[in-house]
N, C-alpha and C positions, 0 to 999 in steps of 0.2 A: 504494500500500500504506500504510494506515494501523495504527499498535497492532500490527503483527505479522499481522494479517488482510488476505489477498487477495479481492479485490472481480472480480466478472465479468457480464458482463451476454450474454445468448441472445440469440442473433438474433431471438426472441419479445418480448423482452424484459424477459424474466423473470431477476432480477439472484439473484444468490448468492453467497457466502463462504466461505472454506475456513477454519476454526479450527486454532487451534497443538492439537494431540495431548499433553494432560497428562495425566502420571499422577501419583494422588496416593499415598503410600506410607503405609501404615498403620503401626504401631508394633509392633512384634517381640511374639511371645507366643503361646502354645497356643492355636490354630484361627483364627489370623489367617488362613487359606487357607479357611475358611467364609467367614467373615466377607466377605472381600472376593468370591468368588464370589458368595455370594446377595445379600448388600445392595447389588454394583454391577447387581443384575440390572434397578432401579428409578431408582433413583438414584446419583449423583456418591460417591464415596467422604468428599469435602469436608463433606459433610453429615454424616459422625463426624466426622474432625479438628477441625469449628469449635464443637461443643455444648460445653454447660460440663462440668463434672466431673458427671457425675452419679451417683447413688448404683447398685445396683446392683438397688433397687427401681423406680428409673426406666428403666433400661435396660430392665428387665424388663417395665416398661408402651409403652417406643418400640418395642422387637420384635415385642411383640405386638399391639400396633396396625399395625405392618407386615404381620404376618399376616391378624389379623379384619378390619381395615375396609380394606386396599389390597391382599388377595389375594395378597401373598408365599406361592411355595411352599416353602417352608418346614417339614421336620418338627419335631416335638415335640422329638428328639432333637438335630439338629441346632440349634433356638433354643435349647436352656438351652446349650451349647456356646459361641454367639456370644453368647448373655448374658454369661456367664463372660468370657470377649472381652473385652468390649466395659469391663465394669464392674471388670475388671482394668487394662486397657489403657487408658482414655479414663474411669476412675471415681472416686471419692471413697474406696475401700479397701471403703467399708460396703456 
């Protein structure tokens, strides 16, 4: 066992790993329970925690780039919601 990771190999030979099970906790606030629903639907929660502050104009361009070009199902409704989220929670105020 190295790093916390178990290592195994098939009688195939086909080797594999078990990962440590993290959870990343979002930051308290109105519709953090969207937010974490639909954006872990794609990706790692870690992916809000480590972005910079961003405005609440750029938030509004990373959702919806989540929706147009990566096919997030995502309502209308439900993104200005985790906009609001996002650019409260993880934003610049503006």
């Amino acid at each position: 066992m190295t790093a916390g990771l178990a290592f195994s190999a098939a009688p195939d030979g086909v080797k594999s790993i078990d990962l440590p099970d993290i959870k990343t906790e979002l930051a308290a606030g109105a519709e953090k329970d969207k937010a974490e629903k639909f954006c872990s639907l794609c990706h790692s929660l870690d992916y809000i925690t480590m972005q910079p502050k961003f405005s609440k104009a750029q938030w509004t361009g990373t959702v919806n780039k989540m929706i147009k070009t990566f096919g997030g199902p995502i309502s209308d409704d439900d993104a200005k919601a985790i906009i609001d989220y996002l650019a409260g929670a993880y934003g610049t105020g503006k």
